[in-house]
Every structure is written in C-alpha cells, then in structure tokens.
C-alpha positions as CSV (number, residue, x, y, z in Angstrom):
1,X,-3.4,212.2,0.0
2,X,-1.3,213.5,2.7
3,X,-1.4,215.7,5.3
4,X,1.2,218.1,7.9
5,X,1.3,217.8,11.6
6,X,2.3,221.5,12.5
7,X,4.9,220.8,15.3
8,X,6.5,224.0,15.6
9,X,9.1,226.3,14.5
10,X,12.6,225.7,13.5
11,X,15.5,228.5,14.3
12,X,14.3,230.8,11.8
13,X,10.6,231.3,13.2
14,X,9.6,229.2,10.4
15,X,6.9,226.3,10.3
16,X,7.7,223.0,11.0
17,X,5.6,220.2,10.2
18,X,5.4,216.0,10.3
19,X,4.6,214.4,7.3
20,X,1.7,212.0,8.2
21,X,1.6,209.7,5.4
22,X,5.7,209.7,5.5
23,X,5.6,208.9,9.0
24,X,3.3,206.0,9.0
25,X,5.8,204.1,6.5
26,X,9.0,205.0,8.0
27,X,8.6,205.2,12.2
28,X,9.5,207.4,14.7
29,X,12.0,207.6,17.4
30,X,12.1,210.7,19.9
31,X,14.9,210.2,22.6
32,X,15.7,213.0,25.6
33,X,16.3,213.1,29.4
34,X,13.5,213.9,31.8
35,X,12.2,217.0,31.6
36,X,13.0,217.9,28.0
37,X,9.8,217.4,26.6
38,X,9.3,214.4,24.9
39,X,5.2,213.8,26.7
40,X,4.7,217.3,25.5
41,X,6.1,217.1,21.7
42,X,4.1,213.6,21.5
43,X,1.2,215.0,23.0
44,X,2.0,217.6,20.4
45,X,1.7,214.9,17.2
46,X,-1.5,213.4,18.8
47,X,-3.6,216.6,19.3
48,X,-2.5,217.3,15.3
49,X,-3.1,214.4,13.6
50,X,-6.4,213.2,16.3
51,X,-8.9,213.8,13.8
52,X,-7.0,212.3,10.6
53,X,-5.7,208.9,11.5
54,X,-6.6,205.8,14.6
55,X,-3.9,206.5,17.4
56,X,-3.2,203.8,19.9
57,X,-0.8,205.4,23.1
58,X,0.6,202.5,25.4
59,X,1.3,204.9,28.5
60,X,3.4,204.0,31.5
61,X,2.5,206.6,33.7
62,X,-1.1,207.5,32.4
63,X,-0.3,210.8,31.5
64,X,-1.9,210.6,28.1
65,X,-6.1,209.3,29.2
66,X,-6.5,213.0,29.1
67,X,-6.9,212.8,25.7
68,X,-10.3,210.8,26.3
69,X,-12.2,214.0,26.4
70,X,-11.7,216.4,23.5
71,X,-10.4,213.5,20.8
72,X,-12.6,211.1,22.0
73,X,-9.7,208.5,22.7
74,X,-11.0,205.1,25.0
75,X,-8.6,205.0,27.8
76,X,-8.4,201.8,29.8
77,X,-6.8,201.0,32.9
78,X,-4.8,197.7,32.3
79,X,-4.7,197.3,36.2
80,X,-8.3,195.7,35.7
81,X,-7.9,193.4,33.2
82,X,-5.9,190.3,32.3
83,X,-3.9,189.7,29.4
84,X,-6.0,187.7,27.5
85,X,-8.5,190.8,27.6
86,X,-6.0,192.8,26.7
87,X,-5.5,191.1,23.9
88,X,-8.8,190.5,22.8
89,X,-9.2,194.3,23.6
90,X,-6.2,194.8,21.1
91,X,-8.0,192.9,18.3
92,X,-10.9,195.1,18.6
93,X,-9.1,198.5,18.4
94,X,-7.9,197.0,14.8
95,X,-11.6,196.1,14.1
96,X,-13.5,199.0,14.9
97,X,-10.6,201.8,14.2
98,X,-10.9,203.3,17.9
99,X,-8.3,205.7,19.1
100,X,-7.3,204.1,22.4
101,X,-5.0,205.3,25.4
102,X,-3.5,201.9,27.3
103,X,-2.6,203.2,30.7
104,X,-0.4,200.7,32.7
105,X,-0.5,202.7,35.8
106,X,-0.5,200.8,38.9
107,X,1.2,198.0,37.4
108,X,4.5,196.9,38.4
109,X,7.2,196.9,35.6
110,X,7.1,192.7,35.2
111,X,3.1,193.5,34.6
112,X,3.2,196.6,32.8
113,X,5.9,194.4,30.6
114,X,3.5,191.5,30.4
115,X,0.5,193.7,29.6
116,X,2.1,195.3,26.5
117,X,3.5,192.4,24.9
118,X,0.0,190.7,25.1
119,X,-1.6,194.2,24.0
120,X,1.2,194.2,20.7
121,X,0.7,190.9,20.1
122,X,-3.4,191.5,19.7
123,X,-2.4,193.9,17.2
124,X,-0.3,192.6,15.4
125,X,-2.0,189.8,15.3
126,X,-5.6,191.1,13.8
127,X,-6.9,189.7,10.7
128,X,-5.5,191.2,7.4
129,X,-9.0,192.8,6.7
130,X,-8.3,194.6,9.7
131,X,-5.2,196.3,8.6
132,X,-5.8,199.7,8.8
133,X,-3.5,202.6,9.3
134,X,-3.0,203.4,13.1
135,X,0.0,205.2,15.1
136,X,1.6,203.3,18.0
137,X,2.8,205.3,20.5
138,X,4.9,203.6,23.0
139,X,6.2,206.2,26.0
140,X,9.5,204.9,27.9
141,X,10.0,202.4,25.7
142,X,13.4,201.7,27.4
143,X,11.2,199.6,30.2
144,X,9.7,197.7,27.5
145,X,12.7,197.1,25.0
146,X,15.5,196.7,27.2
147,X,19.2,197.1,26.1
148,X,20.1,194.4,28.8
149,X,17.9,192.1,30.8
150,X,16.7,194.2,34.1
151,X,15.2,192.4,37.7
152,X,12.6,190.3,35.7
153,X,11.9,187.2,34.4
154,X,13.5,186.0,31.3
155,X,10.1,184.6,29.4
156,X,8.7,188.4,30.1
157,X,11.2,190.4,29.2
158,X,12.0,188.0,25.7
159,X,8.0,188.7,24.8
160,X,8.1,192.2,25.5
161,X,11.2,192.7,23.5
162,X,9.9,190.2,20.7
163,X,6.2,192.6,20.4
164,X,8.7,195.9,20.3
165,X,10.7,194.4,17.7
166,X,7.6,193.4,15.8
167,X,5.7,196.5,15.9
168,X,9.0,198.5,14.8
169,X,10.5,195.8,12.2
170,X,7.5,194.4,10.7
171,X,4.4,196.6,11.8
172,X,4.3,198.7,8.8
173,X,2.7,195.7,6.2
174,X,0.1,195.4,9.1
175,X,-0.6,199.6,9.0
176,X,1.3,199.5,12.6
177,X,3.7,202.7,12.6
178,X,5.8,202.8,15.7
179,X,6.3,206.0,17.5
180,X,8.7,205.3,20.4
181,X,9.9,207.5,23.0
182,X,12.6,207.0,25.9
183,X,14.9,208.7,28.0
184,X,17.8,206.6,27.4
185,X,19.2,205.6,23.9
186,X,21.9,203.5,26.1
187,X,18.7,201.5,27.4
188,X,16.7,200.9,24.5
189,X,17.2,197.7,22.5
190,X,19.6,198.5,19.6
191,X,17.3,196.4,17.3
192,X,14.4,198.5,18.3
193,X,15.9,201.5,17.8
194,X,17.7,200.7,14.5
195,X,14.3,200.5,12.2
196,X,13.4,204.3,13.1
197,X,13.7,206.2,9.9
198,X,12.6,209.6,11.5
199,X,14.7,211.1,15.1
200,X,13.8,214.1,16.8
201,X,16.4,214.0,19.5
202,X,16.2,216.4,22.3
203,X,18.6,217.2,25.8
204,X,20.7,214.8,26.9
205,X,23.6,215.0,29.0
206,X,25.5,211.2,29.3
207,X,28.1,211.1,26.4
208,X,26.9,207.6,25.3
209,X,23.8,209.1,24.8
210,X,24.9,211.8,23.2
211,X,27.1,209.9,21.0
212,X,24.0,207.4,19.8
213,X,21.8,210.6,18.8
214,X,24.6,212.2,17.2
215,X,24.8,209.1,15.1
216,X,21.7,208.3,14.5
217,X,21.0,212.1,13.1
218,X,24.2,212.0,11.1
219,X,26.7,214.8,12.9
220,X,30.4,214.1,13.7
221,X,31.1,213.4,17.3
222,X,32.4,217.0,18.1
223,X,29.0,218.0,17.4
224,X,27.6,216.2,19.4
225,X,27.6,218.6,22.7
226,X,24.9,220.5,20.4
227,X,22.8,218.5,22.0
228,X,23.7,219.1,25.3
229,X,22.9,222.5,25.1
230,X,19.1,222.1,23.6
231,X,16.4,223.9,25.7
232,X,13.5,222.2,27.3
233,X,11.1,221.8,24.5
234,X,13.4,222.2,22.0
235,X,14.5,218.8,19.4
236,X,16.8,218.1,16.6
237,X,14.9,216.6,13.8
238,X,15.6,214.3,11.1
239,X,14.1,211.9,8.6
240,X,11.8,211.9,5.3
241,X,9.1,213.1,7.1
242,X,10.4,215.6,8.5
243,X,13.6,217.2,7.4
244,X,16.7,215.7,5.2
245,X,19.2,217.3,7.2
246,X,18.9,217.9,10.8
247,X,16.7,220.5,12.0
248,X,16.4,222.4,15.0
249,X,12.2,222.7,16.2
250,X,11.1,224.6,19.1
251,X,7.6,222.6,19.9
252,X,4.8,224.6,19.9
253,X,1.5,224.5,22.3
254,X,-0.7,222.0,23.0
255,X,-4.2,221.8,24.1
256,X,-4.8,218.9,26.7
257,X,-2.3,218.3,29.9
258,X,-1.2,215.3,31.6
259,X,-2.7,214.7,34.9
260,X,0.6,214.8,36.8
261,X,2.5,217.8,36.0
262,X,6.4,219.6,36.2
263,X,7.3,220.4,40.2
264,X,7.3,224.2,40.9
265,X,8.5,226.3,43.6
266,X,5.4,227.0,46.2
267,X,6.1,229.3,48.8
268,X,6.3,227.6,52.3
269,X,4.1,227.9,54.8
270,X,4.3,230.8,57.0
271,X,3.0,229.5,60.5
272,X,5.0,230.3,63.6
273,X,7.7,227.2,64.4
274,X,6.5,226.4,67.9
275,X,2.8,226.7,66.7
276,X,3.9,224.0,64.0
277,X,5.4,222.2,66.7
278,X,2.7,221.9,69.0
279,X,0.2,220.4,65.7
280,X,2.9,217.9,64.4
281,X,3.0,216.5,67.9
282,X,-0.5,216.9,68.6
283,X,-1.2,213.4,70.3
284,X,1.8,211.5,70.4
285,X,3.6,213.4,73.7
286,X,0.8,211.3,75.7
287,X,1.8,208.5,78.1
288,X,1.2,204.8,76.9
289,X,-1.7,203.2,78.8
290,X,-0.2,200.9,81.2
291,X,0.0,197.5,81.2
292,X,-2.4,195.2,83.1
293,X,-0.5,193.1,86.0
294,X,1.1,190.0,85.4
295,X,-1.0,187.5,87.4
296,X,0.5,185.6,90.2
297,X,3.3,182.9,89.8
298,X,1.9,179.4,91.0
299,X,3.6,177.2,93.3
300,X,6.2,174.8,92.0
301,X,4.2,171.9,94.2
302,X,0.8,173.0,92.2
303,X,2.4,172.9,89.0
304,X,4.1,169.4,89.5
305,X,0.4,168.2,90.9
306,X,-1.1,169.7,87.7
307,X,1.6,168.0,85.1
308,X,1.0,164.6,86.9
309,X,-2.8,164.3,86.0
310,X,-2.5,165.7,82.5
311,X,-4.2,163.4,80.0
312,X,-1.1,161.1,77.3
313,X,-0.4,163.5,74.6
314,X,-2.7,162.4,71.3
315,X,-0.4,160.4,69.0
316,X,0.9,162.3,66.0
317,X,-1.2,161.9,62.9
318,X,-0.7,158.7,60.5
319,X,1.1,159.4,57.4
320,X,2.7,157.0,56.5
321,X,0.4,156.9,53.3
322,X,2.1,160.0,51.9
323,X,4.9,157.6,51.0
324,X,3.0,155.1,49.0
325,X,2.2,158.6,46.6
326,X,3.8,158.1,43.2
327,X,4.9,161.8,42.5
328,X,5.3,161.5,38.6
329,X,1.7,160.1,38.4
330,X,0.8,163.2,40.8
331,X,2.5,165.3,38.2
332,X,0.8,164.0,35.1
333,X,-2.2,164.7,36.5
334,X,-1.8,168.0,37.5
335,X,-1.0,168.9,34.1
336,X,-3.2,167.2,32.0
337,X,-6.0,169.4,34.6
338,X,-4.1,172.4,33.8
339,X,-4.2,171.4,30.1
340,X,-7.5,171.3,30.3
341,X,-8.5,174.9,31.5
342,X,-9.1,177.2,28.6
343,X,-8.1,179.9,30.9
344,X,-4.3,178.1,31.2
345,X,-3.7,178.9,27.7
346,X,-4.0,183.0,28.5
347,X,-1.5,182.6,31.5
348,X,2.4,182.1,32.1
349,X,4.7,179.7,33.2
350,X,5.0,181.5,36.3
351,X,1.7,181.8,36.9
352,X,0.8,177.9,36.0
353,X,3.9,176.9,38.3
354,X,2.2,178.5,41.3
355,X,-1.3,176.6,40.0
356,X,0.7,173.3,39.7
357,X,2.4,173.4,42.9
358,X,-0.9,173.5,44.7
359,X,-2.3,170.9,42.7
360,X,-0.1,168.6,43.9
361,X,0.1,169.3,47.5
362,X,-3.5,168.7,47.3
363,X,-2.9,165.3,46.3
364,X,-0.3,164.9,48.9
365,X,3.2,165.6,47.2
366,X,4.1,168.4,49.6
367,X,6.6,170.0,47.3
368,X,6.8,170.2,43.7
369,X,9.4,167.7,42.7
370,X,10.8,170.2,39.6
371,X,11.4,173.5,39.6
372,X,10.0,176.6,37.5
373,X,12.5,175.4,34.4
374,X,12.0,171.9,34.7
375,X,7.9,172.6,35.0
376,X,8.4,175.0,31.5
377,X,9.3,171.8,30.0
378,X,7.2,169.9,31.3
379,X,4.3,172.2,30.1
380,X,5.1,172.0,26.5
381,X,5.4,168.4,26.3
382,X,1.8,168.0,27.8
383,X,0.4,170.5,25.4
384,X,1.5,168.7,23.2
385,X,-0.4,165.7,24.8
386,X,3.1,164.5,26.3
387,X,2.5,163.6,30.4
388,X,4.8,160.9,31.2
389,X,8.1,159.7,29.8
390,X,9.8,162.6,29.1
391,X,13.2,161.9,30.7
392,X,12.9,158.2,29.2
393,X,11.2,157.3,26.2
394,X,11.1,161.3,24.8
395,X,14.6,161.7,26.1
396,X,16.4,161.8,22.6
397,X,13.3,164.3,21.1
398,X,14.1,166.5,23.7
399,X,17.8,166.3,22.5
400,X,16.5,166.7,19.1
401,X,14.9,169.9,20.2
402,X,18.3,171.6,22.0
403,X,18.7,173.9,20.0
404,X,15.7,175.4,19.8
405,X,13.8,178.6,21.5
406,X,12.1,177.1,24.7
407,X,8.6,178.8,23.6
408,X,8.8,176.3,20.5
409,X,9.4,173.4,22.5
410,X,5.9,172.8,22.6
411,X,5.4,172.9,18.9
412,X,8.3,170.8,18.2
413,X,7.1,167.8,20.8
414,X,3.7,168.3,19.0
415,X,5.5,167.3,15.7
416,X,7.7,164.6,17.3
417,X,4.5,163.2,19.0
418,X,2.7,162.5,16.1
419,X,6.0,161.1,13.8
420,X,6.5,159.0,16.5
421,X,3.0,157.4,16.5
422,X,2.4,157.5,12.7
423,X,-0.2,160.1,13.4
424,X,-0.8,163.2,10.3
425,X,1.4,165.7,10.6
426,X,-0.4,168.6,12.8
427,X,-1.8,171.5,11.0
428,X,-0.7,174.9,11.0
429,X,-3.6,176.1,13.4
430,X,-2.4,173.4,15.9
431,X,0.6,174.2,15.6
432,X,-0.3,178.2,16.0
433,X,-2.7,177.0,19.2
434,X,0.3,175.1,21.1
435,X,2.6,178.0,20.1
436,X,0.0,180.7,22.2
437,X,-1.1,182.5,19.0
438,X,-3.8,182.8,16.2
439,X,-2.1,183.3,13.5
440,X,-1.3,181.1,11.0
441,X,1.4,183.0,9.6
442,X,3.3,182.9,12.7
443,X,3.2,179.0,12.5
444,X,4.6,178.7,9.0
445,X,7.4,180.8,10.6
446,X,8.2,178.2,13.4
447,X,8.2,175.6,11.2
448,X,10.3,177.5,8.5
449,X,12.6,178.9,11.5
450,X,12.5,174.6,12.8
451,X,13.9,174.0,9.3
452,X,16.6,176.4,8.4
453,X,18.0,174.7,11.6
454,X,17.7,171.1,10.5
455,X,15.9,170.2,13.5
456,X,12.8,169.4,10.9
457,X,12.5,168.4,7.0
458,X,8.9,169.1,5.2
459,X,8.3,167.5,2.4
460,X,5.2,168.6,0.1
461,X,4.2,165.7,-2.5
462,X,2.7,167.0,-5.8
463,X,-0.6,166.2,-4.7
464,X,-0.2,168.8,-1.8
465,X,0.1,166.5,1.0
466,X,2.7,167.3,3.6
467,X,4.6,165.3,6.1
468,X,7.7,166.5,8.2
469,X,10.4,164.8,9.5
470,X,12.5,164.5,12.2
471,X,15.9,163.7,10.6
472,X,17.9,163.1,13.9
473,X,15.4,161.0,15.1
474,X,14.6,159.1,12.0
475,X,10.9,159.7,12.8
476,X,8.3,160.9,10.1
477,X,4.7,162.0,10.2
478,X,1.8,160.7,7.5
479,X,1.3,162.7,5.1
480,X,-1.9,165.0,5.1
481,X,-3.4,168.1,3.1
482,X,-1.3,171.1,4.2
C-alpha cells in the first residue's frame, strides 16, 4: 500500500506528488533562506498526509499548533513542562499513535535544545511493540544540529546533536522518518544532513549554500545560481520519493496558517504631526515633584556628645568552627543526597551543580571546592556509588577511563567498582540506569563501544555467565548470568 502527497506542480503545470511510503524509509531534507517557503511546503506535506500516517512536528517558533484544530494534532507548550515529562510525553505519542505539535516557544535556545533531545530520546527510545510508522518533523533544525558549537553548553549541544543524528541515522528500524528543515545548509551538522535520501532545496543566496544544495541534488557548480533565482514558494526536488532527477515544484495551497504571519505594507497613519506630537508627549512635559528639604545639619559639639555615649560595638560573630568543616566529607554528603532524589536522575549537570553548591553552603563550606567539570566527575563516580577517594584510591580507574566519552564515565566507574570489590558484574539495566536511559540496547552499545576501545574485556563462559574486565587495571568482575 502506498499513497501520494499532492505538493504541487512542476514547470509544465503538471502534478507533483511525495511518495508516502518512499519517504518514510528514506528521509527528508528541505533547506532555503527565510522567506522562501519551507513552513508553508511542510505545512503543505502535513495537511496531505494528516489523515494517513502519526505526524510528530518539533516547532521552534509555534507556527505549526494550528494544526490542533482541523487534524486533530495535541499541541503542547514545552515552556510548562520538564524534560523528564517531555520524555515520558514522547513515549506516549509512540504508544497511543497521537499526532502531536511540540512547540518550544518561549524557550531560550539552551532549553529549546535540552527539550528536544529529551523529547527524541523518548522516542527513540519506546518499546519495539511501539514502533509504529510516524513522520518527524523538525523546523530550524540548524539550532538543534549545529555545524559548530554555538553560545551553549557543551553537554546540551552534544545531546541535542546525538538525538538529531539518531532520529536521521538510525530512526527508520524504529518507524522514525526524519523530515528536517533549515535555513542554512552551512549550519546544519554534515552528519545530519548526509542521511537525507530526498532534497527539495529552495532560494538561497550565500554561495556555500548554494554550493551544498547543488551537490546534494546532483548539478555542476555553474548550475548552481539556478537556485538563486527560485521564486518564493518554489523548490528543486530530488530523491526516490519524489523525482530521480531534479525537479522544479511550485507548492501549491494549504488550508491552516501559522499564527505569526509574512510583514506587509500597512498604510501609515494619517493624523496631523503636531496632533501626534501633543499624544506621544501626553504626560511627560510635566515638572518632577520636588524634593522634600534636607533636614538641618547638627552641630559638630552634638555629634561628638552623641558618639561619646554610643553603646561598644557587638563583637563580630564566632566562626571559628567553619574551619574545623572537613570539605570532602561536606562533599560526599551532598552527593550521596543528590543521588538519592529520583528527580536528580531527570536533571543536568548544570542544574545539580547549582543544587550541590547550596548543599554545601548549608553545611558551612561557603564555596564549592570544585568547579562545574570537576563536579561532572564527581557525579558519575557517586552514581556509581563512588563518594570519596576519587583522586586517591580510584585515581588510576579514572586514568583507565581517559579516553572515554564523559557521559560513560559513570558506567565505566560502575564496572570498575564492582571488579574492584569482587562484586557481579552489573547488569545491562544498571548499566542503562547510570547511563540516563531505558534502554537496554543502548547499554550493550556502551559496553560494546567500552570494548572496541580496550578500556573493557567481556568474557561470556559457555554456561552464559559473563564477567568483564578491566585490562589496564588488572581488575575483574564475578561472573553472573548476562
């Protein structure tokens, strides 16, 4: 079964159309500056194929919640909601096959960053029973697959660019077909933007963005400056489900609008100048209310008089217990309470730094001792159950780990903890839980990922008991039922 998404017409006046089955194995990339139509063509593909397959829109600038009334899409503000409900949200849209709009409006770009990797994530993540077909639309996806890191933090932008890359690279086993749109090829992660099968490129005007479409849809560099000329509305198309050679397709009407919409000349108003004058500055011509008098100076004799009968100034404070405060203990117990709250596990570094920091000035350590790396660190060792030692005793299993990503630091002390201690090697949901996901999958890939880089061995007996070793270390965990 398939079915064609009328988009338009091509040069000729003839039909174009979207193969929907085509396009849910292959993905979808639609570049163009602003104001060439990309809301409107997407907007376009929405309206068409509404009523034949789920359709989940992540949208920047809430353009696309008007969609909510005639298709019956579920638009949620993100500004309400944190991102462990936005994931859990996520994992519902893949249970109950909702068509949802995901409008970051009135988040900054950090949140709006932060709230789409979580909201990926949950979808990516969902139970294979819940693997159902669904479009992804993703609108500026420059902001949330950057080219080059941009003003934000390093541990947002990597899991923003990680989700992207997921939903693009391996979304399609999962039913996850990846629609993206920007407004700058330049700007958009080249490993996003390489596992588009299908381009509709539309007006552009910066040659390096001309050059990418140009050779992305196939056409020599001289031909480029086609695209230069393209009118508003108007795209060059190519891929298996829509053309094999590049087509030209005038998009054609659609039904809903966004909520903001294109400036237009409005004629000004036609109210005489000094009558204009006299209402701007209605108010503010009038004279500031004086001030009240100053009162009298005393005499220099009174004030002398006055100084010698003041009471002894109170002796400061004694603090002199603040020193006897044993900072790493203050530390370790700051994170074994932040451990401890099921709501830490939802939450960033960031976020927990601020949490810790207060923690211990409330036990009288008036600054944090480490900083925001240090404290990342110091994280994953005690979710891994680590809270003291770790620039002596763990020392060399943080050199073991060196190489490795910092959000698998975690995982790896987990492993190194329980090696150490002759403990059984930690399962695959452990080691999913310490890694901040629920998928099992995802933790036979950090350990597989640990191994191809020596930093681990496993070893499965023929009894199907694993163990895993740390072969820098010498250290190696019992051996349990994997």
């Amino acid at each position: 079964m398939t079915f064609q998404v009328d988009m338009g017409l091509d040069g000729g006046g003839k039909p174009v159309a979207i193969d929907l089955e085509e396009l849910l194995a292959t993905r979808l990339l639609v570049q163009g500056n602003s104001g060439s139509g990309k809301s409107h063509l997407l907007r376009r593909l929405l309206e068409g194929s509404a009523g034949q397959v789920q359709q989940v829109v992540i949208d920047p600038e809430g353009d696309f919640v008007t969609l909510s009334g005639p298709y019956g899409h579920v638009a949620i503000e993100a500004v309400d909601y944190s991102a462990g409900e936005i994931s859990r949200f996520a994992a519902r849209c893949r249970e109950h096959r909702t068509s949802v709009v995901l409008s970051l409006e009135g988040l900054e770009m950090e949140g709006q960053m932060r709230c789409a990797a979580a909201f990926l994530m949950g979808l990516f993540d969902a139970p294979r029973e819940h693997w159902f077909p669904a479009l992804v639309v993703v609108d500026e996806a420059q902001i949330f697959a950057p080219a080059a890191g941009a003003e934000i933090s390093e541990e947002v932008r990597r899991a923003s660019l990680g989700a992207m890359t997921n939903l693009m690279s391996r979304g399609r086993k999962r039913g996850l077909a990846g629609i993206i749109a920007t407004q700058r090829l330049a700007k958009l992660s080249k490993n996003v933007a390489a596992e588009a099968s299908n381009f509709l490129m539309g007006r552009t005007f910066l040659d390096i963005d001309m050059a990418r479409a140009a050779d992305l849809l196939g056409m020599e560099r001289r031909q480029a400056e086609t695209i230069r000329d393209l009118q508003r509305g108007t795209f060059l198309g190519l891929g298996p489900a829509i053309a094999r050679r590049p087509a030209m397709v005038r998009i054609g009407a659609v039904e809903t609008s966004a909520r903001s919409s294109s400036p237009t000349l409005v004629p000004l108003p036609s109210a005489p100048a000094g009558d204009m004058r006299q209402f701007l500055l209605a108010g503010l011509e009038e004279p500031l209310p004086a001030a009240p008098p100053l009162p009298p100076r005393p005499a220099p004799a009174m004030v002398m008089e006055e100084l010698a009968g003041a009471p002894e100034p109170a002796a400061p404070p004694d603090e002199s217990w603040l020193d006897a405060i044993d900072a790493e203990t203050v530390m370790a117990q700051a994170l074994r309470a932040i451990v401890e709250d099921p709501e830490a596990a939802t939450r960033g570094a960031a976020v927990l730094f601020q949490d810790f920091g207060v923690r211990c000035r409330m036990a009288g350590v008036r600054k944090p001792p480490i900083d925001l790396a240090g404290f990342t660190r110091r994280l994953a060792a005690a979710r891994a159950g680590i809270f003291e030692g770790l620039e002596g005793e763990w020392a060399p299993a943080l050199e073991a780990a060196h190489g490795l990503p910092d959000e698998m630091l975690g995982a790896f002390l987990l492993i190194a903890r329980a090696a150490r201690e002759g403990e059984a090697s930690p399962s695959d949901a452990a080691i999913a839980h310490i890694y901040g996901t629920s998928s099992i999958g995802r933790a036979r890939r950090v350990l597989t990922y640990m191994e191809e880089r020596n930093s681990i061995v496993l070893r499965v007996d023929l009894s199907g008991r694993r163990s895993i070793t740390i072969p820098s270390l010498g250290w190696t965990t019992a051996a349990v039922e994997a």
